[in-house]
C-alpha positions in Angstrom: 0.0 0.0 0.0 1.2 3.7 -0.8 0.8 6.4 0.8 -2.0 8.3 -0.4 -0.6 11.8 0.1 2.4 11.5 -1.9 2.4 8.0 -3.6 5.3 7.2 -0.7 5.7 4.2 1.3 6.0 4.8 4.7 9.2 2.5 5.3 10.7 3.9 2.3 9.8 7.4 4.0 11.7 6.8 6.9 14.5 4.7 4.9 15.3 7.9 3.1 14.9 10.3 6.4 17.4 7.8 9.0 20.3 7.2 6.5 23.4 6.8 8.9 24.7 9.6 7.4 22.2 11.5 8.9 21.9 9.9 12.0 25.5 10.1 12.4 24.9 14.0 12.1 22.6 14.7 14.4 24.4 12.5 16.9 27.2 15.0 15.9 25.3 17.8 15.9 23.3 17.3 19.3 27.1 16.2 21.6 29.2 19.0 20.0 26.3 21.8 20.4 25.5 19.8 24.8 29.6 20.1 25.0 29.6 23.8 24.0 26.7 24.9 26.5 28.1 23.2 29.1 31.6 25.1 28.6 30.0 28.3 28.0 26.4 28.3 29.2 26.4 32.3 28.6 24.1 33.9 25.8 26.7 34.2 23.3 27.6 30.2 24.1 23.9 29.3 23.6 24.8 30.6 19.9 28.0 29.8 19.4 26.9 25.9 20.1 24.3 26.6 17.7 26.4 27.3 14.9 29.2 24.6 16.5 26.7 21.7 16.2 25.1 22.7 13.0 28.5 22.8 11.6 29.6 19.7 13.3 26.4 18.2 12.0 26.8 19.3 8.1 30.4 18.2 8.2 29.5 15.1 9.5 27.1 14.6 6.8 29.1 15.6 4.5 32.3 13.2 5.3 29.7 10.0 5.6 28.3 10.8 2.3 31.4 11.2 0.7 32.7 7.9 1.7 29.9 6.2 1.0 29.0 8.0 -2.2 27.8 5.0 -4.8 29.2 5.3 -8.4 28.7 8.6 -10.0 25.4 9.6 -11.7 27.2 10.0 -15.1 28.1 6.5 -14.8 24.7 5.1 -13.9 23.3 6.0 -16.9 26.1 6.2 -19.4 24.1 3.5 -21.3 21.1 5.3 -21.6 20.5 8.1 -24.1 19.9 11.2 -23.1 16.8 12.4 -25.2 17.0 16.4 -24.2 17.7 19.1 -21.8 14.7 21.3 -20.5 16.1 24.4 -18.8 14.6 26.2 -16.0 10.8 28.6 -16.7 9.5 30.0 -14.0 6.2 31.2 -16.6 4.0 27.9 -15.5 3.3 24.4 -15.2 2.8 24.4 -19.3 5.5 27.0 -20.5 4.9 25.3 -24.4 2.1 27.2 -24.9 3.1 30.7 -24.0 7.2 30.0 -24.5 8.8 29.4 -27.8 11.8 28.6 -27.0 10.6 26.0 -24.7 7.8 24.7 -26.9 10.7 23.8 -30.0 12.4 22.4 -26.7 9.6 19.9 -25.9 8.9 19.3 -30.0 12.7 18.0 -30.3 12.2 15.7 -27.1 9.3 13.9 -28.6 11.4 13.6 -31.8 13.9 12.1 -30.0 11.8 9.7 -28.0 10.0 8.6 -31.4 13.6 8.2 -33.0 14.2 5.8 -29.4 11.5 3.5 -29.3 8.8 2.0 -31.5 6.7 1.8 -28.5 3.3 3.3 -27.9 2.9 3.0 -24.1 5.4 5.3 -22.3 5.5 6.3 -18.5 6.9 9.7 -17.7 8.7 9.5 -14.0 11.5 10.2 -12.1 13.5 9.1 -9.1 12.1 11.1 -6.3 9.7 14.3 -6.1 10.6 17.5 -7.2 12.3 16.5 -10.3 9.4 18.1 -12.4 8.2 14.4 -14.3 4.7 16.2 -14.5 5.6 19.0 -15.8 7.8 17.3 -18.9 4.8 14.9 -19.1 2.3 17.7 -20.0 4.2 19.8 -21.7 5.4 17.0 -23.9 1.7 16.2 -24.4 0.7 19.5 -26.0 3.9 19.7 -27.7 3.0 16.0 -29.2 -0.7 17.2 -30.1 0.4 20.5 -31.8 2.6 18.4 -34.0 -0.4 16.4 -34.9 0.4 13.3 -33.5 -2.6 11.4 -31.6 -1.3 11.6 -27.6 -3.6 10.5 -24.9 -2.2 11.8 -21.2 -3.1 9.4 -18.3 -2.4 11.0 -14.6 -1.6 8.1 -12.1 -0.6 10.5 -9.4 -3.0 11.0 -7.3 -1.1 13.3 -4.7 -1.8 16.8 -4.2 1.5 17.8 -7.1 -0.3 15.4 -10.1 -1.6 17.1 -13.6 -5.5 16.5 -12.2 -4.9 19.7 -9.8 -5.4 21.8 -13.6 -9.1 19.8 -14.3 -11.9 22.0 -13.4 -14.1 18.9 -13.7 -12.2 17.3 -10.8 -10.3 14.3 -10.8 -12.9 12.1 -10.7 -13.9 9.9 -11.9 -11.0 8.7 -13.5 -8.0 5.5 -13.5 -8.4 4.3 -10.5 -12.4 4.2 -10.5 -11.7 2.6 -14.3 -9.6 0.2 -12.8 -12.2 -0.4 -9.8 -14.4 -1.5 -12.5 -16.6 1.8 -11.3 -16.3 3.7 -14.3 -15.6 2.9 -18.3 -13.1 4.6 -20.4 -15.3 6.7 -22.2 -16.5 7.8 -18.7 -13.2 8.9 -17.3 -11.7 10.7 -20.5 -11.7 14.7 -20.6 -10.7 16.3 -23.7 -8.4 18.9 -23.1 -8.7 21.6 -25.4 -6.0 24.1 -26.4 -5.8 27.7 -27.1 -5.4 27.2 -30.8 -8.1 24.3 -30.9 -5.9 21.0 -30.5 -7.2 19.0 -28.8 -6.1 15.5 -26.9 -7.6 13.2 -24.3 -7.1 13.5 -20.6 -7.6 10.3 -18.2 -7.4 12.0 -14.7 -5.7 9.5 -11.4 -8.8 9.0 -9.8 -10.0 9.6 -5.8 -7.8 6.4 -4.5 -4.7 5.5 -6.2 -3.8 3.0 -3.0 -5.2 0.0 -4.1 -2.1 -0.9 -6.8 -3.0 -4.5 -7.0 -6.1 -2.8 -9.8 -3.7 -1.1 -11.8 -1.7 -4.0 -13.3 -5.4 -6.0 -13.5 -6.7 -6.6 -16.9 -9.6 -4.0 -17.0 -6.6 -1.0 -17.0 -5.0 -3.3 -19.5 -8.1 -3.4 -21.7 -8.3 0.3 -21.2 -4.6 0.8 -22.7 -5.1 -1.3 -25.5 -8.6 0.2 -26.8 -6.8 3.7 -26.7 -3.7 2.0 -29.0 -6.0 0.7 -31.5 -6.3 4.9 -32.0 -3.6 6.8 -30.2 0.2 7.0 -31.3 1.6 7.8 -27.8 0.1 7.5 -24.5 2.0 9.0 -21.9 1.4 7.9 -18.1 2.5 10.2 -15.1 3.5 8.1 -12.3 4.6 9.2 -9.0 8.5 9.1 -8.1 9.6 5.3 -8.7 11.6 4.6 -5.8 8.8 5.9 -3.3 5.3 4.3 -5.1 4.2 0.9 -5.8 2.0 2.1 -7.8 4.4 2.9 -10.5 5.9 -1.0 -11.6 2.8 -2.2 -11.5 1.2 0.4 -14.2 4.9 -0.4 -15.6 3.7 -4.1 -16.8 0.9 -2.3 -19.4 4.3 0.1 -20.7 6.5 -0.2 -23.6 9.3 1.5 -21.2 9.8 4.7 -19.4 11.2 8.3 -19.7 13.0 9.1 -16.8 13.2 13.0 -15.4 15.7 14.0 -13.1 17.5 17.3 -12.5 21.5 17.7 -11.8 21.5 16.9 -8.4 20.0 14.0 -8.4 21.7 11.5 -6.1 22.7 8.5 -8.2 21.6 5.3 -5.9 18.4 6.8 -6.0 18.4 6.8 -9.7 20.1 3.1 -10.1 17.3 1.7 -7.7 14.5 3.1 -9.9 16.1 1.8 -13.0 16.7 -1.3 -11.2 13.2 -1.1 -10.3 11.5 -0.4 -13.8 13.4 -2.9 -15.5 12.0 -5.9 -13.4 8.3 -4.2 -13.9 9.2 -4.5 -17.9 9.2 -0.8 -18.4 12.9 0.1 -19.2 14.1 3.0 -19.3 14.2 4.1 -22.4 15.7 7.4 -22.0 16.3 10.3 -19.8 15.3 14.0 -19.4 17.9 16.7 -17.7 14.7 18.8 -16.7 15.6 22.4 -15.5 18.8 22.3 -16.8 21.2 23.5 -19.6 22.5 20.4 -20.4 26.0 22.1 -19.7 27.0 20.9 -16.2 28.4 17.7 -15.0 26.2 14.9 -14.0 26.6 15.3 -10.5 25.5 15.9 -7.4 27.3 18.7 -5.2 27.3 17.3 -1.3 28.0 21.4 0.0 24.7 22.8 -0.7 22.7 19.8 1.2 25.4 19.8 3.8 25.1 23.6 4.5 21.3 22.8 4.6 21.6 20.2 6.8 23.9 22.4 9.1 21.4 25.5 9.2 18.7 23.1 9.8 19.8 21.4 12.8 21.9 24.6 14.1 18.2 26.3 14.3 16.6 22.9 15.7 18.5 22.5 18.0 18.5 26.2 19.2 14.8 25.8 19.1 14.8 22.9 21.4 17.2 24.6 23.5 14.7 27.4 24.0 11.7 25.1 24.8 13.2 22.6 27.2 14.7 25.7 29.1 11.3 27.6 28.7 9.5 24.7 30.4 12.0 24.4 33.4 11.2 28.3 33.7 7.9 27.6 33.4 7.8 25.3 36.3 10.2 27.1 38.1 8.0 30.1 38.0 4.7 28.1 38.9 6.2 26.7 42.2 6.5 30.8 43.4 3.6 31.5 45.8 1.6 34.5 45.2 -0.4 36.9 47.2 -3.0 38.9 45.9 -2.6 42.3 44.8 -6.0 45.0 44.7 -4.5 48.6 44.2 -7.8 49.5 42.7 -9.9 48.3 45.5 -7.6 50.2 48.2 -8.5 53.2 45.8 -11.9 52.4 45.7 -11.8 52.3 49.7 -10.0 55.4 50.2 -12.0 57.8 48.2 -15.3 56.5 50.0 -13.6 57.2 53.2 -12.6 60.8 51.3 -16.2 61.3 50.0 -17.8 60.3 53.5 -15.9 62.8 55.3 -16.2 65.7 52.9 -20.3 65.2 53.2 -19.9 64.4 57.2 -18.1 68.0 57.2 -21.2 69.9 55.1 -18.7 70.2 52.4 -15.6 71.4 54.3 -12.4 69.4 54.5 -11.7 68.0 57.9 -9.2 65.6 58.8 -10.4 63.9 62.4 -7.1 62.7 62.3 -4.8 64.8 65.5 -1.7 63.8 63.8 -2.5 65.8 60.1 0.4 67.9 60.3 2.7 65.2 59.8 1.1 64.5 56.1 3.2 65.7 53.5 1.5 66.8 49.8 1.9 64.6 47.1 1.9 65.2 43.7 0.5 62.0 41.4 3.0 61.1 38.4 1.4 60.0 34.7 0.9 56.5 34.5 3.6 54.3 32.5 5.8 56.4 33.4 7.7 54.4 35.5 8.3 50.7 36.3 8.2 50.3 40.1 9.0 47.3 42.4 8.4 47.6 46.3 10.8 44.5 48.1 9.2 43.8 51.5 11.3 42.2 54.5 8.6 40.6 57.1 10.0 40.4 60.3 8.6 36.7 62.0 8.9 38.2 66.1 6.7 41.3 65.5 5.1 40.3 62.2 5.7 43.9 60.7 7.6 45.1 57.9 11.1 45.6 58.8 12.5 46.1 55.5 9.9 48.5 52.6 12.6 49.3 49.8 11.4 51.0 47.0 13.0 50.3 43.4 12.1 52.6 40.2 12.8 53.1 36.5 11.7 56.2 35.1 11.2 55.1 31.6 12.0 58.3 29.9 15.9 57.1 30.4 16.7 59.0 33.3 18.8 57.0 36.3 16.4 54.8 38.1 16.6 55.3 41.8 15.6 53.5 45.4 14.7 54.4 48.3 14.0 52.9 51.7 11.3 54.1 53.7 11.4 53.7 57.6 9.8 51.5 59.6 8.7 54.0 62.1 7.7 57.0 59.0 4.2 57.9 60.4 1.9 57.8 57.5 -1.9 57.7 56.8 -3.8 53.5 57.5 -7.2 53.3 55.4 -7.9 50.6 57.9 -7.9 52.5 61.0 -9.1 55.7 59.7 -6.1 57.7 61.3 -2.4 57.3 61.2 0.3 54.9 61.8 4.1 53.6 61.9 4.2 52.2 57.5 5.4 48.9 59.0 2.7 48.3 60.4 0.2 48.2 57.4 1.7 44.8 56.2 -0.7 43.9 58.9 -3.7 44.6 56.6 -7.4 45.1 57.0 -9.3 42.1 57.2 -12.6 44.5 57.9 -12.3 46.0 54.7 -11.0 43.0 52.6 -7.3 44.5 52.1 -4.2 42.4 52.7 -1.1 43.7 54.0 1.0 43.8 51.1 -1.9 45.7 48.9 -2.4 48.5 51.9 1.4 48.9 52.1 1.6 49.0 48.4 -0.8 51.3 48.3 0.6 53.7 50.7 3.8 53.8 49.3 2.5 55.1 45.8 0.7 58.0 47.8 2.9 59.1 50.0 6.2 59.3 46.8 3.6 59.4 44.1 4.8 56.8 42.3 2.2 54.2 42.4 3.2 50.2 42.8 4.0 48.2 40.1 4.5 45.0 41.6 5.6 43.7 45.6 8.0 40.8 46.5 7.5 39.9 50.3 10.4 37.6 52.1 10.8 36.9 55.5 14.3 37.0 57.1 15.3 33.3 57.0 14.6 33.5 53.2 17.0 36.4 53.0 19.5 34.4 54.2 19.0 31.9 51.8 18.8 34.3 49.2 22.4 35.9 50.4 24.1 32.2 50.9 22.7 31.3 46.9 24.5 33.8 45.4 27.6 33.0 47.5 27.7 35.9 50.3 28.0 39.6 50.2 31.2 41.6 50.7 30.9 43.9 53.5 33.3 46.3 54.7 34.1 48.1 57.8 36.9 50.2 59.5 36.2 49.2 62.9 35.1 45.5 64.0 31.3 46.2 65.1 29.1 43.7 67.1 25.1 43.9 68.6 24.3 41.2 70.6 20.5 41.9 70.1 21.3 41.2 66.4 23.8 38.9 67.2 26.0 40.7 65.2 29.9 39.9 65.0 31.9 41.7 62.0 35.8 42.0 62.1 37.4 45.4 60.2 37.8 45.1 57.1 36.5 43.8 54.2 34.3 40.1 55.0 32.4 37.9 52.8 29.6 37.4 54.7 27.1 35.2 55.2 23.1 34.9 54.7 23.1 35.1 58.4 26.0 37.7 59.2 24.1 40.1 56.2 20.8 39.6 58.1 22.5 41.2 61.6 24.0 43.6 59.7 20.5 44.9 58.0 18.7 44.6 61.2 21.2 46.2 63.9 19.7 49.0 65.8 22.5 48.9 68.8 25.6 48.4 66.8 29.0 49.2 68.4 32.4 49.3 67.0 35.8 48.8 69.0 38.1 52.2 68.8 41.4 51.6 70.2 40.3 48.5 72.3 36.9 50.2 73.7 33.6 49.2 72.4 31.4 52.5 71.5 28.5 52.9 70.1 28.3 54.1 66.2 27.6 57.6 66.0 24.2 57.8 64.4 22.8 54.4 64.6 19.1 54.6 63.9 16.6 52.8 61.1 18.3 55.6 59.2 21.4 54.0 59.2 19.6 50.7 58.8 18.4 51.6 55.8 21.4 52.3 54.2 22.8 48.8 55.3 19.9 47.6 53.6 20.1 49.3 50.6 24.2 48.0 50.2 23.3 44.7 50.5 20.3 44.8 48.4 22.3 46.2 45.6 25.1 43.8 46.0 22.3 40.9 45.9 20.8 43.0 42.3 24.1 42.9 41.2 25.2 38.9 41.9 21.5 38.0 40.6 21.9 40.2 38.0 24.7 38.3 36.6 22.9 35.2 35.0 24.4 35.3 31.7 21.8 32.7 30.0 18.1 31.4 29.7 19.7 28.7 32.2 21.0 30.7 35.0 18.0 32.3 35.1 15.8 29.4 35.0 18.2 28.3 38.3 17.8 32.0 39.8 13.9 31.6 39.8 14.6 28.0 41.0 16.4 28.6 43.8 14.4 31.8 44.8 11.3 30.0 44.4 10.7 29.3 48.2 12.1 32.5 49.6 9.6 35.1 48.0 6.1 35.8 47.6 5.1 37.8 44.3 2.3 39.6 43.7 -0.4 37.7 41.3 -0.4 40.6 38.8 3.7 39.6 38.1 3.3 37.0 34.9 5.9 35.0 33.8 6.7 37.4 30.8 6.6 40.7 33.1 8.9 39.0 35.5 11.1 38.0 32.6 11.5 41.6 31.1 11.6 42.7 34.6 14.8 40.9 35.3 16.6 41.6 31.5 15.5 45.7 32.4 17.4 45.0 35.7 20.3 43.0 34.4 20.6 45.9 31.7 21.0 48.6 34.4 24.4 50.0 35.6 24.0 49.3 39.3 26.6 52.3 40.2 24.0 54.6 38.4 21.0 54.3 40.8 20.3 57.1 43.0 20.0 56.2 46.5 17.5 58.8 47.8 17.0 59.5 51.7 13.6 60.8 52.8 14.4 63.5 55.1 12.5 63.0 58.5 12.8 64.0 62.0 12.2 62.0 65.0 9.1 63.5 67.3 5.6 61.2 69.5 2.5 60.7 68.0 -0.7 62.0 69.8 -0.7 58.5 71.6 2.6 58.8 72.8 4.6 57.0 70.2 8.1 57.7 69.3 8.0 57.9 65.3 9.2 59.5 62.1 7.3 62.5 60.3 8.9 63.8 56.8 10.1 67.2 56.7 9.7 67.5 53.0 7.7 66.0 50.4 8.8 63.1 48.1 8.3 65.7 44.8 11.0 67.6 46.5 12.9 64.7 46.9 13.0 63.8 43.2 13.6 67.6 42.6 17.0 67.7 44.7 18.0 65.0 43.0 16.9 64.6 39.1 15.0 68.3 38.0 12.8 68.5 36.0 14.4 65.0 34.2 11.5 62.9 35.7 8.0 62.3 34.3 5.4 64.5 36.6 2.1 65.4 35.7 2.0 68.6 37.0 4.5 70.4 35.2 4.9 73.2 37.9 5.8 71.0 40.3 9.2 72.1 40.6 8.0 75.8 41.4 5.5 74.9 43.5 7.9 72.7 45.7 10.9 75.0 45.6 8.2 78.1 47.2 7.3 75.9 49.6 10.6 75.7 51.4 
């Protein structure tokens, strides 16, 4: 049985496709491109082993083949005539009806295959597809008829590339329903009428050319012989002769066979099908150099199909690269817990707390809250104007927020910039209606639906105007995993410090430290430092000074995570940060993705560390806490201009008056 798409078995399908040339190749191909990543797992060694193993895989190829190359093409059919040369026409599948040239081309070849054989029943092939049989078949019909000679054309192809494809009438009914028995001769024919009136039969393949046993049966030999008694030619289109069985059985009604090939054609292929014809008793009676000159040699070049093979497998391989790492980053990223994230109900919230007091007042603003005058003005910047990122330390004793470090990228290219709020800055909580220390709004308002992360979030985009992107939340045992995964953080001091609240024990000088020494070090409050044998305490220790440990070690960490130099590393950086963080559930795989390229592509010596200027003072209840002197607009001011994206253009006046 054939395959009914193309005419090709399947064994001989997957003969052709796992010769050992090529399975030597992509053996080749697929160690020499794993040997290369794992040398240089970097971006530019994902390529290079791209273009390593595609070489490696072409060569390869190229070196089998060679050895194992059977005799030349030239010599394989040095016995046989060769009856013409068609050269390459792009103008259609029947250029001898608009072309010339190519028609007197066509009218010689049917000279010379009268001047060959005495024989009336002739089948037009060729080795494998894509040598253009069909197209010398057809043309060689009309060529035959406007010459007057009586041609019949019978299509045995019944794949998607036979001559039926041109019928309008379909190609049914037609040989194979004739050789069912389901249809006569006179039923199948079409006439096939040219532009100038000739005119010659046309027996179309047929719906199903896959029962071969038919076409050597004696009602398609009946069929032949009637159209002898009348025709002098009949040319049969088979499909390729080493890939169909339907071709040497139609071969037992022939007088012999035209073979069409073009100039690479590789010469076992062509021996076999010679082979092949000759034991159906259809010879080879001749053959046709289709789209060629006739001029070059008779064989096939192994550096084009090598340098094919070698692009091919270079790009396959690149591409399978890309998906097996793409799924291990998928499931990397899938074992990241989430917490949800609701900016736009905390808005919601907070202007019906707005609205509620402004009618409560009869239309007058008044803030119940005793504590106003530690509220600083904000001014709101244009969306998309900046990319934002808030990195929340939890802290497991109290279960507030002991780290709120604020990350941003203008996106109008000016330096992006962090900034750590304090724990103790005294800021306005939607869920108690007044004020309170920022740490503790991690807490959240169950009353009101809000988590902790999506209150604090939401705080920290009113009171710097910079609304949240997206949160990460860690607690401090994950920081210390984060800090001994990337192998430590330098750390250097010129006295030896220590706070035993901390547990806190650096020598002077420079010291890799530790998940666990980095954590004291972020988290002292009571540090000391030994001066000339005597412990003292550091001059202004405070969450101040706090913050800008924090902000050292956090850039140190962006900079070591930063580093991953291919899909790979980062697939292992979300691996191994997988059970350390909690992400927000609006950060998709993609946005996390670009997220980390944006930050790997950043100059870590270029962002501005901004300090929120505050004072230390009580609360109405008695608290000690932190109350901005200035706002966060003048901030940005001190520090970029008029570089940054504001929406209020005269921010920069207003706030400069104001001081």
């Amino acid at each position: 049985m054939t395959d009914t798409n193309n005419g090709q078995p399947s064994s001989s399908r997957l003969r052709s496709i796992f010769t050992l040339a090529n399975v030597l190749a992509l053996v080749a191909g697929t160690a020499v491109f794993t040997a290369v990543i794992v040398a240089r797992n970097t971006n530019f060694g994902v390529v290079a082993a791209g273009i390593a193993g595609g070489a490696a895989s072409g060569g390869v190829w190229y070196l089998v083949t060679r050895l194992r190359t059977p005799p030349s093409l030239r010599s394989v059919l040095e016995s046989f005539p060769l009856l013409g040369a068609i050269p390459p026409d792009e103008s259609g599948p029947a250029p001898a009806l608009s072309n010339g040239d190519m028609s007197d081309r066509y009218t010689g070849l049917l000279r010379e295959i009268e001047g060959t054989t005495t024989g009336r029943v002739i089948l037009v092939s060729s080795p494998t597809p894509g040598q253009g049989s069909s197209t010398v078949s057809l043309n060689l019909s009309i060529a035959a008829a406007r010459a007057g000679r009586r041609v019949m054309l019978i299509d045995a192809d019944s794949s998607p590339n036979g001559i039926s494809r041109f019928l309008s009438s379909g190609n049914t009914p037609g040989l194979s329903e004739v050789a069912a028995g389901e249809a006569t001769l006179s039923e199948a024919t079409r006439m096939w009428a040219l532009e100038d009136g000739t005119r010659f039969p046309m027996l179309p393949s047929g719906a199903d050319m896959s029962n071969v046993d038919d076409l050597s049966g004696l009602l398609v030999a009946d069929a032949l012989d009637t159209v002898s008694e009348h025709a002098d030619l009949i040319l049969i289109d088979v499909p390729p002769i080493v890939w169909s069985d339907a071709t040497p059985e139609l071969g037992r009604h022939a007088d012999g066979t035209i073979l069409v090939l073009s100039d690479s054609a590789q010469s076992q292929l062509v021996a076999d099908a010679i082979q092949k014809l000759d034991a159906a008793g259809a010879p080879v009676l001749g053959y046709v150099r289709n789209r060629s000159t006739g001029s070059a040699p008779l064989a096939p070049s192994l550096v084009r199909p090598a340098a094919v093979r070698a692009l091919a497998l270079g790009f396959g391989l690149l591409l399978a690269y890309g998906l097996f790492t793409g799924v291990n980053l998928l499931n990397s990223w899938r074992s990241v817990e989430t917490a949800e994230f609701t900016p736009e109900a905390v808005a919601d919230i907070d202007a019906q707390a707005a609205a509620a007091t402004t009618d409560d007042s009869g239309g007058g603003a008044a803030d119940p809250n005793p504590d106003t005058e530690f509220n600083t003005p904000q001014t709101t910047s244009p969306t998309q104007a900046y990319e934002s990122f808030l990195l929340i330390g939890g802290d497991t004793v109290s279960g507030a927020a002991d780290v709120i470090l604020y990350l941003v990228l203008p996106t109008n290219d000016a330096d992006p910039f962090m900034v750590s709020l304090p724990r103790d800055l005294y800021v306005d909580n939607l869920c108690t209606g007044g004020q309170s220390r920022i740490n503790a709004l991690i807490h959240g308002c169950d009353s009101k639906g809000i988590n902790g992360p999506s209150l604090l979030a939401y705080e920290v985009g009113q009171f710097t105007g910079i609304s949240v992107d997206h949160f990460a939340l860690f607690e401090f045992d994950g920081f210390e995993e984060i800090i001994d995964a990337v192998g430590g953080v330098e750390i250097c001091l010129e006295y030896q410090v220590r706070d035993e609240k901390a547990e806190l024990d650096l020598p002077a000088g420079c010291t890799n430290a530790s998940g666990e020494q980095a954590l004291a070090w972020v988290r002292s409050r009571h540090t000391q430092q030994k001066v000339n044998g005597s412990w003292r305490s550091v001059p202004g220790a405070s969450d101040l000074q706090r913050n800008q440990h924090q902000q050292d070690v956090i850039l140190q960490l962006f900079q070591k995570l930063k580093e991953f130099d291919s899909p790979s590393d980062l697939t292992a950086s979300v691996a191994s940060l997988a059970d350390t963080f909690i992400l927000d559930d609006q950060l998709g795989l993609t946005d996390a993705v670009n997220l980390a390229w944006s930050i790997r592509g950043i100059d870590l010596e270029s962002v501005n560390r901004l300090e929120i200027p505050v004072r230390l003072t009580r609360s109405s209840k008695g608290q000690s806490i932190l109350v901005a002197t200035a706002s966060f607009d003048e901030v940005l001011i001190e520090q970029y201009g008029r570089s940054l994206p504001t929406e209020d253009a005269s921010i920069e006046e207003a706030s400069v008056q104001g001081r």
